[in-house]
C-alpha beads as a LAMMPS data file, in Angstrom:
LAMMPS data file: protein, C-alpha beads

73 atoms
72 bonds

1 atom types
1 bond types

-500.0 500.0 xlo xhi
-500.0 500.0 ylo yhi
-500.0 500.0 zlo zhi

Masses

1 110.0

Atoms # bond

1 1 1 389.637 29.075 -329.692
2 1 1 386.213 30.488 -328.439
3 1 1 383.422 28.231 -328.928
4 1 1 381.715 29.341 -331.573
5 1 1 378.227 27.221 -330.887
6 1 1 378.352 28.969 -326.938
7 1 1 376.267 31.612 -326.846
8 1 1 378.480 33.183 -323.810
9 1 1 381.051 36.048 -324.904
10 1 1 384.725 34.934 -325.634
11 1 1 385.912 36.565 -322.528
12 1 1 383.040 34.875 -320.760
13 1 1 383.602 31.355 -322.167
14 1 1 388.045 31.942 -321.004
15 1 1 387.202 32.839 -317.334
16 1 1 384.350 30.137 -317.127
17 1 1 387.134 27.496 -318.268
18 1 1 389.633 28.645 -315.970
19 1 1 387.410 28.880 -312.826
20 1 1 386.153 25.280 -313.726
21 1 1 389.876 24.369 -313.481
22 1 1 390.516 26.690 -310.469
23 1 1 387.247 24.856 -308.528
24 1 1 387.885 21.438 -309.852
25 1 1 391.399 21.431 -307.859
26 1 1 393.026 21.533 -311.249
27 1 1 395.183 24.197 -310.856
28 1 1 396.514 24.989 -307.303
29 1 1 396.852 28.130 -305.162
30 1 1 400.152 29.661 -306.630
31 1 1 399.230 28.310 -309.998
32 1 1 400.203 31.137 -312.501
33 1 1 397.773 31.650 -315.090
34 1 1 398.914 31.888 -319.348
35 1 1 399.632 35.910 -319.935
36 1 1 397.551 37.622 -321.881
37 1 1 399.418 37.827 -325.076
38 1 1 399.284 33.635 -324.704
39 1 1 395.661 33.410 -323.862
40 1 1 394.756 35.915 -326.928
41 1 1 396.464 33.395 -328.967
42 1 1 395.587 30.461 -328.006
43 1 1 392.154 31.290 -327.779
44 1 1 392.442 33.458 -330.899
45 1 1 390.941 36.701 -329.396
46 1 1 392.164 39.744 -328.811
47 1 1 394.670 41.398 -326.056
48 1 1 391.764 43.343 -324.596
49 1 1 389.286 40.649 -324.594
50 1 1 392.222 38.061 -322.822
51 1 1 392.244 40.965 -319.935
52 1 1 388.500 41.314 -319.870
53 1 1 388.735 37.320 -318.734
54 1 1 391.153 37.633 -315.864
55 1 1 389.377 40.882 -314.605
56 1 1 386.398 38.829 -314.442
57 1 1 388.402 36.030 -312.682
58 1 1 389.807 38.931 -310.410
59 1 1 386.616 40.125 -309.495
60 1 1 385.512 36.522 -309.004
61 1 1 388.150 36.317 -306.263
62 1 1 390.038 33.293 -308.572
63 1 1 392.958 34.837 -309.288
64 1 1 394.728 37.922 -307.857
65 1 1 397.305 40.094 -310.126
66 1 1 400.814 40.316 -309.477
67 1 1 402.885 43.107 -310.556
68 1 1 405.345 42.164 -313.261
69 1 1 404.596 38.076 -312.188
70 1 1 401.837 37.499 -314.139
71 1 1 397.964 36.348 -312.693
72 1 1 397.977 34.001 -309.873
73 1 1 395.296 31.458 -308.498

Bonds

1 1 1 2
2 1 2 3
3 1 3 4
4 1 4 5
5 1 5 6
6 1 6 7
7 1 7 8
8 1 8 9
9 1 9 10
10 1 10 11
11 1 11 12
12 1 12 13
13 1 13 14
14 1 14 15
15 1 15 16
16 1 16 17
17 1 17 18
18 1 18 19
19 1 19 20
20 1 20 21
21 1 21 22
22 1 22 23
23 1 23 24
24 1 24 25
25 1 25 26
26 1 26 27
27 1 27 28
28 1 28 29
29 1 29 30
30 1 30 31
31 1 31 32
32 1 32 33
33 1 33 34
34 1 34 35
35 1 35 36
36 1 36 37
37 1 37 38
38 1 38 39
39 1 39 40
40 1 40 41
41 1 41 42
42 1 42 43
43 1 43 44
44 1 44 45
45 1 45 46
46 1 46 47
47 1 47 48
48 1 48 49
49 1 49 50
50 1 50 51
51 1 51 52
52 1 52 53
53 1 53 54
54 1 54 55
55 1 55 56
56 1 56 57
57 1 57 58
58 1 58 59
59 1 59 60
60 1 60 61
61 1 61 62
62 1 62 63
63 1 63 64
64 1 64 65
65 1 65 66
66 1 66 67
67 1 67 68
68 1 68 69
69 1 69 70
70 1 70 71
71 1 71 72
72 1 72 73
């Protein structure tokens, strides 16, 4: 779930986690990232916010999108 007491954005506080985890080693190159129906529920957002996240990780150069594989690292 979001952080409620972090002033960031929800989408804002997901990629932040997962490019600490990307950076820190924690997950690898090839790593697939949740989907975004998981990562809506688990961090109890919505579908579009979940995509705003990896976008942001996208743009970051994180992750990369696969067609019909999911979001890698």
């Amino acid at each position: 779930m979001a952080d409620q007491a972090d002033n960031r954005a929800p989408y804002a506080q997901i990629a932040a986690h997962y490019a600490a985890l990307i950076t820190s080693g924690d997950l690898q190159p090839g790593s697939l990232l949740p989907s975004i129906k998981t990562l809506s529920q688990e961090w109890s957002v919505s579908t579009a916010t979940a995509e705003k996240a990896l976008r942001k990780l996208r743009n970051e150069g994180l992750v990369r999108g696969i067609h019909g594989i999911g979001t890698e690292v």
